[in-house]
C-alpha positions in Angstrom: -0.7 15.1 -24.4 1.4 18.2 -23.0 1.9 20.0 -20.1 0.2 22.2 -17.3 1.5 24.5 -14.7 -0.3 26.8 -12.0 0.6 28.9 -9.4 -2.5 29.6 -6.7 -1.8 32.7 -4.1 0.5 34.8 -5.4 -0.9 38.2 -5.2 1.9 40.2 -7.5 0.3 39.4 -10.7 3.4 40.3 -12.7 5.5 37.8 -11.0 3.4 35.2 -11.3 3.6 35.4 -15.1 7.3 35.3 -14.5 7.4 32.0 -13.2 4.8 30.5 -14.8 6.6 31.5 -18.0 9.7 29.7 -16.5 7.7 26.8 -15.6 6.7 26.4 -19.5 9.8 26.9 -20.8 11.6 24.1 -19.0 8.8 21.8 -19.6 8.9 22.7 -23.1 10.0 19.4 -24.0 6.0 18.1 -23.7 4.6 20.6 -26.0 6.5 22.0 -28.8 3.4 22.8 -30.7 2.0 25.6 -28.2 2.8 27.5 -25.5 -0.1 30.1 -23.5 -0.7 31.6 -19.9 -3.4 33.2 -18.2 -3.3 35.3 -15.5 -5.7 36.9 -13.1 -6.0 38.0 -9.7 -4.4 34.6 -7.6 -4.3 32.3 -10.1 -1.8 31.8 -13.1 -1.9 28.8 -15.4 0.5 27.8 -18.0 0.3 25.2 -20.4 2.2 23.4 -23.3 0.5 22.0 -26.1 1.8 18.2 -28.1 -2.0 18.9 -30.6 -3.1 15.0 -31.2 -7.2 15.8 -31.2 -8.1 19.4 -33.0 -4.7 20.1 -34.3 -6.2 23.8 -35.0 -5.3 26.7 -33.1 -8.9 26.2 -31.1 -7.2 23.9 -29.4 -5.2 26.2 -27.3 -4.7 26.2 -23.6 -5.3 27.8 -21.1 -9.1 27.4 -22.2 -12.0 29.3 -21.6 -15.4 28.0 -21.3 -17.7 29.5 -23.2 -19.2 31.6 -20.7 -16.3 32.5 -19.3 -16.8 31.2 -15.6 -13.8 28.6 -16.4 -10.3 28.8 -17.2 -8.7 24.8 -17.7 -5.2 24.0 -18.3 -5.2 19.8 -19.4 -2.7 17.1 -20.3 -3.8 13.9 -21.2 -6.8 11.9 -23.5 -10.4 11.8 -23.1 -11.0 8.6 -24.8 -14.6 8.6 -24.3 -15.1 12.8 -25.1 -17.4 12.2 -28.3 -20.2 10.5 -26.0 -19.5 12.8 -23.3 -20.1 16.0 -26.0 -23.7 14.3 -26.9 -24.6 13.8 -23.6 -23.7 17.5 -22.4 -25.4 19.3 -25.4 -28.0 20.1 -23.5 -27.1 21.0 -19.9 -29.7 21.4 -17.3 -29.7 24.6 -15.3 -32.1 24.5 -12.1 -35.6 24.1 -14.1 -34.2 25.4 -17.9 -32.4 23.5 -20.0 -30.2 25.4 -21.5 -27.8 24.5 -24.5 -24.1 24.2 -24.2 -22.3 26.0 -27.3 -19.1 23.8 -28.1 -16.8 26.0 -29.8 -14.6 23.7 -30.6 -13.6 19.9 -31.2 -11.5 19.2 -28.7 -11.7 16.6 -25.3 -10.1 19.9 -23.6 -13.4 21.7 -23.8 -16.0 18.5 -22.7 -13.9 18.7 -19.6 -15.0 22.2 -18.7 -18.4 21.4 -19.6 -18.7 18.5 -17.7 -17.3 20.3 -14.9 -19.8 23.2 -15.5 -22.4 20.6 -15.1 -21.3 17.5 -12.4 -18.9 19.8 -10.7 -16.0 17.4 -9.2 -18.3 14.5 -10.3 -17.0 14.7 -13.3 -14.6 12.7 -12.9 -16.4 9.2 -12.3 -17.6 9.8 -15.8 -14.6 10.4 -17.5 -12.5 7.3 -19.4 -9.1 8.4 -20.4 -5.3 8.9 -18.8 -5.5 13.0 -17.3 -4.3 15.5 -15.5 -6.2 19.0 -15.9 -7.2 22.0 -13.2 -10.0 24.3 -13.5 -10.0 27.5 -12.2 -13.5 28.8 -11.5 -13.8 32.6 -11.7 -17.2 33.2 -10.0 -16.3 31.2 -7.0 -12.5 31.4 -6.8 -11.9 28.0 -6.7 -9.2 25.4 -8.4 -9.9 21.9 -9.1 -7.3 19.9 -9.8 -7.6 16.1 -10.7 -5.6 13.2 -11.4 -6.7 9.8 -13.6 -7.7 6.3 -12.2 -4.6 4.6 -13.0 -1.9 7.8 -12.6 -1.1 7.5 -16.1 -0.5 11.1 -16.1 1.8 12.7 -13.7 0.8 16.0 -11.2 3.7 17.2 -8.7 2.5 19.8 -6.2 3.7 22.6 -3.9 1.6 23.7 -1.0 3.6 26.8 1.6 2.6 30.0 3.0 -1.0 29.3 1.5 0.4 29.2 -1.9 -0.1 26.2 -4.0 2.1 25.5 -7.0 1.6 22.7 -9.4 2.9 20.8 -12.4 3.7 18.0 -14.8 6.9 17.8 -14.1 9.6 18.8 -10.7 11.9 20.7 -12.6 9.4 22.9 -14.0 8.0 23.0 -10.2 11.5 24.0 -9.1 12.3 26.6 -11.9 8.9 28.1 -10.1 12.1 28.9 -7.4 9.0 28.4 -5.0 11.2 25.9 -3.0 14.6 25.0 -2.2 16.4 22.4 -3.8 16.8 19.9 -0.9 16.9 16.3 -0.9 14.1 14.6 1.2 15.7 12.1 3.7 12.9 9.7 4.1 12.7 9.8 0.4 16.2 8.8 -0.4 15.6 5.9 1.8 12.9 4.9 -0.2 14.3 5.3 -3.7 17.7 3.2 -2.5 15.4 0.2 -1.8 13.4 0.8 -4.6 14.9 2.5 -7.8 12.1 5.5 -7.2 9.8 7.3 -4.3 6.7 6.2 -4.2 3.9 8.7 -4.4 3.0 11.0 -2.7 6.5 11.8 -1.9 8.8 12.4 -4.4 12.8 12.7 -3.6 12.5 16.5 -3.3 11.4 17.7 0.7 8.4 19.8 0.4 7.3 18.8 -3.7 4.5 15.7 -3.4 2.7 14.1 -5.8 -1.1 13.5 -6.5 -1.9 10.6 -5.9 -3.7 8.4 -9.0 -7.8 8.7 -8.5 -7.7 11.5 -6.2 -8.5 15.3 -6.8 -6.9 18.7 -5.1 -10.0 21.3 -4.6 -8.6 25.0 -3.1 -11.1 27.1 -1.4 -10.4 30.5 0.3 -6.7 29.9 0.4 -7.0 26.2 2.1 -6.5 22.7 -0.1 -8.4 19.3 0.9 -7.3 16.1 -1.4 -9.8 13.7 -1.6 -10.3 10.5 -3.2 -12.9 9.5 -6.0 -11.2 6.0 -6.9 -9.4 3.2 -5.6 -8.2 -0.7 -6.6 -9.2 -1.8 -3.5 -12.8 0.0 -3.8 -13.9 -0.8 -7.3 -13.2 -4.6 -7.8 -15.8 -5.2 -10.2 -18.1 -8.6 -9.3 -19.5 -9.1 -12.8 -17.5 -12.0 -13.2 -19.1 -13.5 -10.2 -20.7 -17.4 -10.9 -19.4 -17.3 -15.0 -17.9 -19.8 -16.5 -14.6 -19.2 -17.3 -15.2 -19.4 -21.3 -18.0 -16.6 -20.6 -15.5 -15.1 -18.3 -12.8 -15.2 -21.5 -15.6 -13.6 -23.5 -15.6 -10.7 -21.4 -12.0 -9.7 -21.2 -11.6 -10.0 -25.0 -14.7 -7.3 -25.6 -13.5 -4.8 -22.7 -9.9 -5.2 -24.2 -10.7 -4.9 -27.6 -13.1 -1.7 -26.6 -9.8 -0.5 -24.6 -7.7 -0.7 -28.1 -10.6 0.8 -30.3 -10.9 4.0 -28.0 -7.3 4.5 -27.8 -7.6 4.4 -31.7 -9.3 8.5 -31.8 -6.1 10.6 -33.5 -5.8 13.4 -35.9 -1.7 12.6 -36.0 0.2 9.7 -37.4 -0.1 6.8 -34.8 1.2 3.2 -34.3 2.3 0.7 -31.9 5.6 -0.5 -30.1 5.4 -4.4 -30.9 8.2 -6.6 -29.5 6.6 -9.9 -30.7 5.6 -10.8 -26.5 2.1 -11.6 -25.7 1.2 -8.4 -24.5 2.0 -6.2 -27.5 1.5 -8.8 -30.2 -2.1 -8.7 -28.6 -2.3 -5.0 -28.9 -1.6 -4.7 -32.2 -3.8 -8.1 -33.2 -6.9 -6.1 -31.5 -5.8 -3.0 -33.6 -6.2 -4.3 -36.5 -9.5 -6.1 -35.8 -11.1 -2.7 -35.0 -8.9 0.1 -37.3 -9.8 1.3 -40.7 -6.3 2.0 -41.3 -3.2 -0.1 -41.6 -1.5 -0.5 -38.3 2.1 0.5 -37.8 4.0 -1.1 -35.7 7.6 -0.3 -34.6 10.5 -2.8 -33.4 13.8 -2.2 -32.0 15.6 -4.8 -33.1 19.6 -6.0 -32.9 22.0 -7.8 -34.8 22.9 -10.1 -31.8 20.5 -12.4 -31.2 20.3 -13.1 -27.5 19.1 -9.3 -27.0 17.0 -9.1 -30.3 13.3 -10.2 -30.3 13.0 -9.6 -34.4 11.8 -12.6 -35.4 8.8 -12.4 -33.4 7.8 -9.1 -33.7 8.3 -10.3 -37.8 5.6 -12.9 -37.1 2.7 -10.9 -35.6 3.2 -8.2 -38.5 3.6 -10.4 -41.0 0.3 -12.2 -39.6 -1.8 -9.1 -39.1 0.1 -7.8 -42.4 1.1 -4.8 -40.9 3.0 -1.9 -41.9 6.5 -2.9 -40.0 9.2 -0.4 -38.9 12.4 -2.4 -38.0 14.9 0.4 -35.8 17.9 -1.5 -35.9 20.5 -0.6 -32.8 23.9 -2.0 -31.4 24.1 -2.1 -27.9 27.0 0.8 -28.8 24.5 2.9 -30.3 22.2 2.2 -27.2 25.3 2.9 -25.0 26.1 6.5 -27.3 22.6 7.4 -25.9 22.3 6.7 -22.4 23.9 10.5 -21.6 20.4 12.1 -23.6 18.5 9.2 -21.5 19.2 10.8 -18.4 18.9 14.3 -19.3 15.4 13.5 -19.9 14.8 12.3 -16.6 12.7 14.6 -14.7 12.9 12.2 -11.6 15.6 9.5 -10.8 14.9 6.2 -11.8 17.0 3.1 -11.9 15.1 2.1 -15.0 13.8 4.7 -18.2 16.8 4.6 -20.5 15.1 1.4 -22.8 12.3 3.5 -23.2 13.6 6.5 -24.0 15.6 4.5 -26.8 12.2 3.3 -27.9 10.2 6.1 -28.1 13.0 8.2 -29.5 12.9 5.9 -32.2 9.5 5.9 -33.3 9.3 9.5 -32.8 12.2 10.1 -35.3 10.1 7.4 -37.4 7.2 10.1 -38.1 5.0 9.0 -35.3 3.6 11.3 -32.2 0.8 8.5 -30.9 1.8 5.0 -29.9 0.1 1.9 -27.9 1.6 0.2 -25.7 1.4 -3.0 -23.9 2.7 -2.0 -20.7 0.0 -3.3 -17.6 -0.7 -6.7 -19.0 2.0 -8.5 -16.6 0.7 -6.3 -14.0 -2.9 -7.4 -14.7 -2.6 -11.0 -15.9 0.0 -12.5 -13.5 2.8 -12.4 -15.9 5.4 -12.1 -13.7 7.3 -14.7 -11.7 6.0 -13.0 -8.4 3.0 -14.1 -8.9 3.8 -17.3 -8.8 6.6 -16.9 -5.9 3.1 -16.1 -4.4 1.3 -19.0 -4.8 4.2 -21.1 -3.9 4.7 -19.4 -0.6 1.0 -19.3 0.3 1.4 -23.3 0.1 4.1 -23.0 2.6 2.8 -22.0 5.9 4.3 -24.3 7.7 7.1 -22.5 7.7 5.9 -20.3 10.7 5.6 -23.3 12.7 9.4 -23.7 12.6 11.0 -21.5 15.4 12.3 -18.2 13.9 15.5 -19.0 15.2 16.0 -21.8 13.2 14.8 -20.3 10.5 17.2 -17.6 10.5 20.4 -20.2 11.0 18.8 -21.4 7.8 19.0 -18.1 6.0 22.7 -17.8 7.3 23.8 -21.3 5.9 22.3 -20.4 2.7 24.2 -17.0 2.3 27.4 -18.8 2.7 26.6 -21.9 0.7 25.4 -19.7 -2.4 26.0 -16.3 -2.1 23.9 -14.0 -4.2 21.0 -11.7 -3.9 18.1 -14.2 -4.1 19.8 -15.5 -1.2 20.0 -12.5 0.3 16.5 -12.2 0.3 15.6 -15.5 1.0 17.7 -15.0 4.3 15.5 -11.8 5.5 12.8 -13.8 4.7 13.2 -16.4 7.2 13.9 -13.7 9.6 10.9 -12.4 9.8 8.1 -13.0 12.3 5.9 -13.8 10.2 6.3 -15.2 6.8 3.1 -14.1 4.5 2.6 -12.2 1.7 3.1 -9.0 3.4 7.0 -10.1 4.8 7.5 -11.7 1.5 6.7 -8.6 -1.7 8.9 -6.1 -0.1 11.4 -8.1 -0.4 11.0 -8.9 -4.0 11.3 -5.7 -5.3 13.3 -4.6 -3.5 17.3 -3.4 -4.7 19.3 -2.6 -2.3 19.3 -4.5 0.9 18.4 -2.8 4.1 21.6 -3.3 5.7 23.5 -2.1 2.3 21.7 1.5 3.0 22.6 1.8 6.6 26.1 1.6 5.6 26.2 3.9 2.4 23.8 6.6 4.1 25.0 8.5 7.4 21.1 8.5 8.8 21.7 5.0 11.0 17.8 4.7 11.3 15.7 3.5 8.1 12.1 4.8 7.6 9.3 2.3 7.6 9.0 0.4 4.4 6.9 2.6 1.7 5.8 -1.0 0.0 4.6 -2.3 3.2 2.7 0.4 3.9 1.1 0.2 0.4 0.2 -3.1 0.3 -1.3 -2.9 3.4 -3.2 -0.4 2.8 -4.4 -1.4 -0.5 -5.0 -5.0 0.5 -8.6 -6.4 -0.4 -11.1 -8.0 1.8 -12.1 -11.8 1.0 -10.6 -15.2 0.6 -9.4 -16.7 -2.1 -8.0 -13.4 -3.1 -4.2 -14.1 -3.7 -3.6 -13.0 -7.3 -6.0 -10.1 -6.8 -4.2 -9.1 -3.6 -0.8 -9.2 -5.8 -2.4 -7.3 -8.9 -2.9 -4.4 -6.6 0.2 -4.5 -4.7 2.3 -4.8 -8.2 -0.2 -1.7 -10.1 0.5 0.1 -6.8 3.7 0.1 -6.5 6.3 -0.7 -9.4 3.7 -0.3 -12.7 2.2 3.2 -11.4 6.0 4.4 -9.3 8.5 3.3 -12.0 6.7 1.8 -15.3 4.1 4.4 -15.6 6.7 7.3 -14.5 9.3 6.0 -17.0 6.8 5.7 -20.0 5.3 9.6 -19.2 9.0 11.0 -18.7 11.1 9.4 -21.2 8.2 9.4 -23.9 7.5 13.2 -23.2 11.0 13.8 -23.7 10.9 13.5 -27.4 7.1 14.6 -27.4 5.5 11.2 -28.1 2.4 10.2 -26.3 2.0 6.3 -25.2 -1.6 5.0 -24.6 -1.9 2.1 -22.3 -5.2 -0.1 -23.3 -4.3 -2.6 -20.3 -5.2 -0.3 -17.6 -8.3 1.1 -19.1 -9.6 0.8 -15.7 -12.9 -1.1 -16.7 -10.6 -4.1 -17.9 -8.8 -3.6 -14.4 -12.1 -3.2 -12.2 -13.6 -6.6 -14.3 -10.1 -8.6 -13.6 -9.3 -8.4 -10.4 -12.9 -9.1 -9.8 -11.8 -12.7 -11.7 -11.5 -15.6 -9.2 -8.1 -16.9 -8.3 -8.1 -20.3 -9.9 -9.6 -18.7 -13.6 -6.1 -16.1 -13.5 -3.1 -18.9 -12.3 -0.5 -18.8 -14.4 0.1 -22.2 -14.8 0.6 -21.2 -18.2 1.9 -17.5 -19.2 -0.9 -14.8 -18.9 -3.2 -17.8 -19.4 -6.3 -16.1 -18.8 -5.4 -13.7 -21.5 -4.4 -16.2 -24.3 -7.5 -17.9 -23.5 -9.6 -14.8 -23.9 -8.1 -13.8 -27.4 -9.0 -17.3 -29.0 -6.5 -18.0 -31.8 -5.5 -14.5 -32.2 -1.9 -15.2 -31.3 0.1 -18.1 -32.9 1.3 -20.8 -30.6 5.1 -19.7 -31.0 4.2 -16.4 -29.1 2.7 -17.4 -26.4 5.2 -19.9 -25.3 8.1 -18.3 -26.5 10.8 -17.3 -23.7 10.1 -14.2 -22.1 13.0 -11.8 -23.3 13.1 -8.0 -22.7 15.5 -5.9 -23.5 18.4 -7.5 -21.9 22.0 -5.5 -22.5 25.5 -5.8 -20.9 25.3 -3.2 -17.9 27.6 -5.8 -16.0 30.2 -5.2 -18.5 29.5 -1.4 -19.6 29.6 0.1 -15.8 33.1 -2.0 -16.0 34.5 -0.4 -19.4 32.9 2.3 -21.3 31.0 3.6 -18.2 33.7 2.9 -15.9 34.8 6.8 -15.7 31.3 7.9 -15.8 30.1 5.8 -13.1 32.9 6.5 -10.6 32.9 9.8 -11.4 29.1 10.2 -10.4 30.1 7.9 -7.4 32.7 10.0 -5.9 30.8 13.1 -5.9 27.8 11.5 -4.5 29.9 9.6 -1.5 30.9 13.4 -0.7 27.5 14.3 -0.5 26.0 15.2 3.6 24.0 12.3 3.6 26.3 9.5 2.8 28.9 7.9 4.1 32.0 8.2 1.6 34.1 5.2 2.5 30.7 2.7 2.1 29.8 4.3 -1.0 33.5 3.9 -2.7 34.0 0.1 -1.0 30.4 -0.4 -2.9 31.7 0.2 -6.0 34.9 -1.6 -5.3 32.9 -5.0 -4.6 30.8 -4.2 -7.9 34.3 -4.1 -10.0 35.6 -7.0 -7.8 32.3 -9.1 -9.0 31.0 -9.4 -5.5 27.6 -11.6 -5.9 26.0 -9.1 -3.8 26.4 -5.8 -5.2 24.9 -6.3 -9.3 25.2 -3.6 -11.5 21.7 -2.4 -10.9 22.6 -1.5 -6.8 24.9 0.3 -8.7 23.3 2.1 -11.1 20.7 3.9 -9.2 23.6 5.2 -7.2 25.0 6.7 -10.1 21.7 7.8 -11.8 20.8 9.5 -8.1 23.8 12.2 -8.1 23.5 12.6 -12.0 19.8 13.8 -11.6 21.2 16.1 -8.5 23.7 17.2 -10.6 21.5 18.3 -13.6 19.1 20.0 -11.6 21.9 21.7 -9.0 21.5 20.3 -5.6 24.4 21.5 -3.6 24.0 19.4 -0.7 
């Protein structure tokens, strides 16, 4: 895990270094193990190095291949490198086989020689979480490539014929390749949604690769091209099983998911907060390790935000070796300052993990698994069964929309709220399906909140809407599939996936994610409807790990962390918050008397504005403010 930059085009060799140099030193965060640049003719590559496979200095980047054709600058895990190295031993070159000299024992260099083989085929054989660009000398082209699932970030650059990329957008603006300027359409996006979704990012001009797709330059010009997809690679090998046989194969592609995420040469573990998805991780780790698992908890004295007594089971179970990090919420509170620093891109969510990983990093641990993905992939949240419940209601859309709508109206006065809120746009809409209905429930601030609070009276199209319908599958009977992919699409791979990589990097821990190994995902969604409905929680999962997890885990009440914002943003973040609020309402692009009468209702307990329509607010001009946006 670590961190790559590259500038393509600039022709002053000497300041290229420059920046590149720049770009690693504000990113140097994700590598504090190793630093290197290369530099030659129009490229320049930069890379930071967190060592987790081949902790010897072989294992430093920018690489070189052997022959010296290729120059590869990586971030990320090749889970599967060790059968990749067999296979490319012996490489074939037109009618000679020749052999490939490994010169060291790192995933870093089976990329570059399966690149030297498959060229940007490479990809479709590789199993891991990735980011990495290959510059090839002979033909003066970069490749640049981006995993299945975007478990590893890439933000990119592309003027004057000059391409600039990185792991991060500070380190792409310390490139001083662009201007600091806030992206309109963007900002729209990030209000209804706590984040932009890819490929925009709330900087005009700085995208991001998006997740299965690669970037290939040639002769000054970039194409982006896609190798993978959800909605391409559902898998049918679950097709006419049974559902035991079908429980079968989830627990073998899961359990291979946790053993290749198992390949380390540093001290490793696992979050565990005693929920299903974790408590299954770690179960599955110690069916396949030959080590005893750690296992980390943040835990807390008050007992309706602490989940210790669970996580105390499953290690006591699967006799692990337990780390209990005890917080109060005021030590949680004393870090929420550090939380945001570390934010490389606004987020209304990030600060619980950053408390977590901080934690197990100071614990002695750079590697830990996670369980994030399996609500995502096994219907564990309540939209998937808002979905079911609304697809039984179509009769709704025989009821004229007006009377709908005077519905909606009565119930925003009877019971004012935000689920009321969005129950009322609901019923305003032409057409009440799944595509009207998951925008909607995601969504944070409420269309007409922005075009008060924001001086642009005209709101972009919805970013979600476009996603799902772009990413929505072809069949019947597809429902929980359909909402898999538009949940993985949008809030796991935009804010859970972008938390876990930015606030985890920030203390140099790396977090593997055997959930989304995307052969589990390609196999699931495959899974008929009626063989993944919830009717009990993530039942298709329980069912497929047999007695693995005790009863009182898998029905126990689904908890989180859950701490006093409500009361915090009112007391000991009162001065903070407004603070960041005033300075933002004077901001071009919003309208300073709606911004102030927002926080006003929010200290006045108004139903409709909650702390979190807050919050982003205030996390938005903070992350301006750190990275000095003027305007």
């Amino acid at each position: 895990m670590c961190g790559i930059n590259g500038i393509l085009g600039l022709s002053d060799n000497v300041i290229a270094k420059q920046k590149i140099i720049a770009m690693n030193t504000t990113m140097k965060h994700r590598g504090p193990d190793d630093e290197g640049v290369f530099v030659n003719e129009l490229i320049a590559l930069g890379h930071r190095r967190l060592s987790i496979i081949d902790l010897s200095a072989a294992g430093h980047q920018p690489m070189q291949s052997h022959d010296g054709r290729f120059q590869i600058v990586y971030n990320g895990e090749l889970y599967n490198f060790k059968e990749l190295k067999f296979e490319l031993q012996r490489v074939i070159s037109g009618s000679k086989e020749e052999t490939y000299f490994f010169q060291t024992n790192t995933d870093t260099e089976v990329i570059i020689a399966a690149y030297a083989r498959w060229g940007e085929d490479c990809v479709n054989h590789f199993n891991g979480m990735f980011v990495f660009a290959i510059w090839d000398n002979l033909k003066k082209e970069l490749f640049i490539a981006r995993d299945r699932l975007g478990i590893k970030p890439l933000y990119y650059v592309y003027t004057n014929e000059i391409l600039a990329f990185s792991s991060e957008i500070r380190s792409l603006l310390s490139s001083e390749l662009i201007p600091k300027e806030l992206d309109e359409t963007s900002l729209v996006d990030y209000l209804r949604y706590q984040t932009v979704h890819a490929p925009n990012t709330i900087v005009k001009g700085v995208k991001m690769l998006m997740p299965g797709h690669y970037i290939k330059s040639t002769n000054g010009k970039i194409t982006i091209h896609c190798y993978w997809s959800l909605k391409s690679n559902i898998s049918n090998a679950s097709k006419g099983k049974s559902y035991s046989e079908v429980c079968s194969d989830v627990n073998k592609l899961l359990t291979k998911a946790v053993e290749r995420r198992l390949v380390a040469d540093v001290p490793f573990g696992a979050f565990l907060s005693g929920g299903i998805d974790s408590s299954a991780i770690v179960g599955l780790m110690t069916k396949v390790s030959t080590e005893k698992v750690k296992t980390f908890s943040v835990t807390f004295d008050e007992s309706k935000f602490s989940e210790a007594k669970y996580a105390q089971q499953i290690a006591k179970k699967f006799n692990t070796d337990h780390h209990e990090i005890k917080l109060t919420p005021s030590d949680f509170l004393k870090e929420i300052p550090n939380a945001l620093k570390a934010m490389d891109h606004p987020s209304g969510d990030g600060p619980n993990t950053y408390i977590v990983s901080k934690a197990t990093k100071n614990a002695g641990i750079t590697m830990a698994l996670s369980g994030l993905g399996g609500d995502e992939l096994f219907c564990g949240y309540d939209v998937f069964r808002r979905s079911l419940d609304l697809n039984k209601k179509a009769w709704l859309n025989a009821v004229p929309k007006m009377m709908r709508s005077s519905v909606g109206v009565v119930l925003t006065k009877a019971k004012p709220g935000v689920p009321s809120e969005k129950i009322a746009a609901l019923l305003k809409q032409t057409k009440i399906d799944f595509n009207s209905f998951y925008p909607l429930s995601r969504q944070v601030l409420m269309d007409k909140q922005i075009l008060k609070i924001i001086e642009n009276q005209q709101l972009t199209i919805n970013r979600v809407s476009e996603i799902i319908s772009e990413s929505k599958p072809t069949g019947n009977n597809l429902l929980l599939t359909t909402t898999s992919i538009a949940e993985i699409s949008t809030y796991m791979q935009n804010v859970l996936l972008g938390d876990a990589d930015q606030m985890s990097m920030a203390v140099a821990l790396e977090v593997r994610v055997p959930f989304i190994d995307y052969t589990l995902v390609e196999y699931v969604l495959g899974v008929p409807d009626n063989y993944k409905n919830p009717t009990s929680p993530k039942k298709l999962l329980v069912d497929s790990l047999g007695d693995l997890l005790p009863s009182e885990i898998v029905n126990r009440p689904k908890m989180g962390f859950t701490f006093p914002w409500n009361e915090w943003m009112k007391n000991e973040l009162k001065t903070f918050c407004e603070q960041k609020l005033v300075s933002l309402s004077k901001r071009k692009l919003f309208n300073e008397q709606e911004v102030m009468l927002l926080w006003s209702k929010f200290l006045k307990s108004d139903p409709l504005v909650t702390w979190a329509r807050i919050w982003i607010l205030v996390v938005l001009e903070n992350w301006l403010i750190e990275n000095s946006f003027e305007n």
